[in-house]
N, C-alpha and C positions, 0 to 999 in steps of 0.2 A: 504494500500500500504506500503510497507517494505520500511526504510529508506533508501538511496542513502549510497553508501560508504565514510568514508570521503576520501581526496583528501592527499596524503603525497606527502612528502618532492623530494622524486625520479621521482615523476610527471614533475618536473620542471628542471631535469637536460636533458633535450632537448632542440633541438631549439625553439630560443623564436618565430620562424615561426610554429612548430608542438602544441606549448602549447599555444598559443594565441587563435585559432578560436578552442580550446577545452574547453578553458575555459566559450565558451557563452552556457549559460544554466546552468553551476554550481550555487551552493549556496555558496553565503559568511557570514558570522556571523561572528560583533564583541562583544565583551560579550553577546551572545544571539540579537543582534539587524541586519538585514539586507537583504537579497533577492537574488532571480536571477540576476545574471550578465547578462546584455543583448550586452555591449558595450567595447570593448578593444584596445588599439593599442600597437603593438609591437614597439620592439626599440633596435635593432642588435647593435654592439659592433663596425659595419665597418659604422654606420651611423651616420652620420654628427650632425642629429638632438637629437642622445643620447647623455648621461651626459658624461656619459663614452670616449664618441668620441676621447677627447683630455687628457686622461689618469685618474688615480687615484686621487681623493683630497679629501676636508676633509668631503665633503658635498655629495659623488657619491661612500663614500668606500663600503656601505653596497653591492652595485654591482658588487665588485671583491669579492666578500666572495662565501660563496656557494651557490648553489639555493634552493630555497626555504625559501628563506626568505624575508622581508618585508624593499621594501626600499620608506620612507616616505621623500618626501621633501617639501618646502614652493615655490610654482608658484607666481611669480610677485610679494613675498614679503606679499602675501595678505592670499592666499587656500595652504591646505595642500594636496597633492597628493599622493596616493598608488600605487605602484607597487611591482611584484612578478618577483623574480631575478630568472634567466634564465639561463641555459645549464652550461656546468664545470666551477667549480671553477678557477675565473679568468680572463671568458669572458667578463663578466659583460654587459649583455643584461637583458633588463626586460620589463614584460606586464606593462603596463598600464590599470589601471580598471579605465571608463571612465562612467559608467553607471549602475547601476542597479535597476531589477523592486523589491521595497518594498515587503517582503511580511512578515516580523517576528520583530518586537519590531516597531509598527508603532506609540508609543504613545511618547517613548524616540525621535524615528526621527522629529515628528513635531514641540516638544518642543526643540530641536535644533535649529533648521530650523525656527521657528517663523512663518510655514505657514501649512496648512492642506490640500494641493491640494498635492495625493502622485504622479503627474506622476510630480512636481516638486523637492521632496526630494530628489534625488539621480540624475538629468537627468544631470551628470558632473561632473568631478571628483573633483572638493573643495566641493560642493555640498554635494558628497557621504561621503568623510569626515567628511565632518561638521556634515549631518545626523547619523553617524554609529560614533562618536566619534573619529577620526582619527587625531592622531598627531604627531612629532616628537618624543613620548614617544613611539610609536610603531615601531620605526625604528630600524630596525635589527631582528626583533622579529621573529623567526621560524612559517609558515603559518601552523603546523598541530599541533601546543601546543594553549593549550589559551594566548588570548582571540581570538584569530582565530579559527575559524572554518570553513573548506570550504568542503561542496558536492559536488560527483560526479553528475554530469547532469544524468536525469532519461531517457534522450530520446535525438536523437540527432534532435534541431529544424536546421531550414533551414538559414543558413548565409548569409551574403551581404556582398560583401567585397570592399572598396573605399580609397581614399587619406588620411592621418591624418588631422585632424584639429588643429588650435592655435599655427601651428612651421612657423619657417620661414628658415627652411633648409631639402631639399629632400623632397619637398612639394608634390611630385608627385607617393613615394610608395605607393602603395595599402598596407599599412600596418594598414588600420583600418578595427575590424571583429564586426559586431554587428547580434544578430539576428532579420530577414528581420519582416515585420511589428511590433513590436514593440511600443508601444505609449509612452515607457522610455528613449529613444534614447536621449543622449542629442544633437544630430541634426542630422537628414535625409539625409541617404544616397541617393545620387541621382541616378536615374534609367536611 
């Protein structure tokens, strides 16, 4: 089977609604380590529950820059989290990778992770970090230069689409895309 094409930078100057439920099924790699995305939530520029919401700071600029590139930040102080900055320069909206299934450097993800069960390496985005080496040194970094790597999805699988998880503002967008059965999911969408 012929490789997938990779994924550039103009991929992502759309809304972060059109690039979201496109991106389950792609392949991420960070220095050669990482899988199918199964899991993602978007985060619009008019929502309450993005960084962005309440304008530009020190911590949320990498999202007014242009898209396609890689805005990492620290959740709760604790996980670091990845997202892919979305539509013109300025909007500053971006995906959230919240999941994906292992399937390339599974020896470097366990010895991260300190555990051997892969449907829990990746099922969450501090998780996905931690397995795929993701930190504040990757912040800003353009998604189709190394150490990124992302494929286009080979086939378009079958979506679900449901509320975000872990906010506590616009609790009630369907703005989370994962694909439907799945056993990576970091938690099941309800039917």
């Amino acid at each position: 089977m012929a490789a997938s094409p990779k994924i550039r930078r103009d991929f992502f100057n759309r809304s972060v609604h059109r690039v979201a439920p496109e991106l389950i099924g792609a392949t991420l790699l960070v220095d050669g380590v990482g899988g199918v995305i199964v899991e993602v939530e978007a985060y619009h520029h008019t929502d309450p529950a993005a960084h962005s919401y309440t304008g530009r700071t020190e911590r949320n600029a990498v999202m007014f820059g242009p898209p396609g590139a890689a805005y990492v930040y620290r959740s709760y102080g604790i996980h670091w989290c990845l997202n892919f900055v979305c539509e013109a320069e300025g909007s500053a909206s971006a995906v959230l990778i919240r999941a994906l299934e292992p399937t390339e450097g599974l020896a470097p993800m366990r010895r991260r992770r300190g555990l051997s069960d892969e449907r829990a390496l990746c099922s969450g985005p501090g998780k996905l970090c931690q397995a795929l080496g993701v930190s504040i040194k990757h912040n800003g970094l353009v998604l189709d230069r190394a150490p990124f790597e992302l494929r286009a999805r080979q086939h378009k699988p079958e979506i679900v689409i449901g509320p975000r998880i872990g906010i506590s503002k616009a609790v009630d967008h369907p703005w989370r895309y994962g694909m439907k059965g799945s056993k990576f999911l970091s938690k099941p969408f309800k039917t």
